[in-house]
Residue frames relative to the residue before (quaternion, step in Angstrom):
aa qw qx qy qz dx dy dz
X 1.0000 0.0000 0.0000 0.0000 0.00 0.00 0.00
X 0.4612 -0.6916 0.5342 0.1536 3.39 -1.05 0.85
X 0.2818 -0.8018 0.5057 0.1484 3.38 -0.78 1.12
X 0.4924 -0.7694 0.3344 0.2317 3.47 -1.46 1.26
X 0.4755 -0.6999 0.4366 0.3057 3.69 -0.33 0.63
X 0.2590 -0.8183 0.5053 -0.0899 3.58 -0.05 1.62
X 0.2814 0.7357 -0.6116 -0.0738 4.02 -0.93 0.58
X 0.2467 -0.9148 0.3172 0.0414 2.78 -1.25 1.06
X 0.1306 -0.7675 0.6003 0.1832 3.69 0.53 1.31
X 0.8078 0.1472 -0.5251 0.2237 2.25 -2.34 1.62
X 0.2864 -0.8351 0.4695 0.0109 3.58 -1.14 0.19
X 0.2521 0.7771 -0.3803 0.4336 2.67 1.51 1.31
X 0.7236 -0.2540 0.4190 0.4862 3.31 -1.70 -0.22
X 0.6839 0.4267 -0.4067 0.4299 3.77 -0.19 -0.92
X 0.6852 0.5247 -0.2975 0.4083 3.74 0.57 -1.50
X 0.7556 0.3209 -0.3572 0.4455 3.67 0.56 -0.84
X 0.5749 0.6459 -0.4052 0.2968 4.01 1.00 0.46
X 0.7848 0.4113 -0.1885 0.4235 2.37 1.76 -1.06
X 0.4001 0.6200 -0.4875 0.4668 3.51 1.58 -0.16
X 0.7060 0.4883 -0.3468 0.3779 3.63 0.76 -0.79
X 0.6945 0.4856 -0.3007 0.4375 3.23 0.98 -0.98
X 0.5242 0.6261 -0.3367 0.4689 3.72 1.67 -0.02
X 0.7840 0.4355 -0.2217 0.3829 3.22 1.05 -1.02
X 0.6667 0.5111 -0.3238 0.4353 3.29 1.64 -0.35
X 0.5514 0.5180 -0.2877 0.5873 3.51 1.44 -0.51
X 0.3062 -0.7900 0.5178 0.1184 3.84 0.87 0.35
X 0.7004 0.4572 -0.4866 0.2523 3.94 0.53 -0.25
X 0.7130 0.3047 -0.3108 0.5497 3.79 1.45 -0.13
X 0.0005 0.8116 -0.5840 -0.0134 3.64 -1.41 -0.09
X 0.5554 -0.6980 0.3970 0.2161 3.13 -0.56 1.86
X 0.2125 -0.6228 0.7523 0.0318 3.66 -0.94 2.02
X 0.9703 0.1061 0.0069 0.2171 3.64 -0.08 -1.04
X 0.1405 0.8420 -0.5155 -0.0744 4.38 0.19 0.27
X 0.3013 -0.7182 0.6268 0.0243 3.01 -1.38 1.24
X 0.0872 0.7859 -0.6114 0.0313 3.57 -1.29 0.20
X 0.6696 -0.5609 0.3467 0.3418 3.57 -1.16 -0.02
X 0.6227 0.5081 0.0805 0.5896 2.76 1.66 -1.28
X 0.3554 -0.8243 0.4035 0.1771 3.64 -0.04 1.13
X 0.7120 0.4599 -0.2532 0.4663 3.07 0.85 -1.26
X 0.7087 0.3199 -0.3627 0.5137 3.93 0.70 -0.44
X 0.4471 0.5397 -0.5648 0.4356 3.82 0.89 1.30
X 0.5369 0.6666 -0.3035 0.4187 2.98 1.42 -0.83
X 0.7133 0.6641 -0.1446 0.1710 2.85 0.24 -1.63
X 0.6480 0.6442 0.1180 0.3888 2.27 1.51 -2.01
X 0.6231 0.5815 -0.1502 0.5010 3.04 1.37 -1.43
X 0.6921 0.5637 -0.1681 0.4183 3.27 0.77 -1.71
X 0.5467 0.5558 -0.4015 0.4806 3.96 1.30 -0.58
């Protein structure tokens, strides 16, 4: 099965559960993360 391309505005507590809760359930997987704040897109990304 092909996994769904997932983005995920904000960088918060909720966002890093659900990126997890994407990667463990394997059917989505985080293409893109947005924020207000550049540097905690980064960040983000890089996990």
């Amino acid at each position: 099965m092909t996994a769904v391309g997932v983005g995920i505005v904000g960088t918060g507590f909720v966002a890093r559960k659900r990126a997890e809760a994407l990667a463990q359930d394997g059917r989505g997987q985080v293409v893109a993360v947005a924020d207000h704040v550049v540097a905690n897109s980064q960040g983000f990304a890089q996990q």
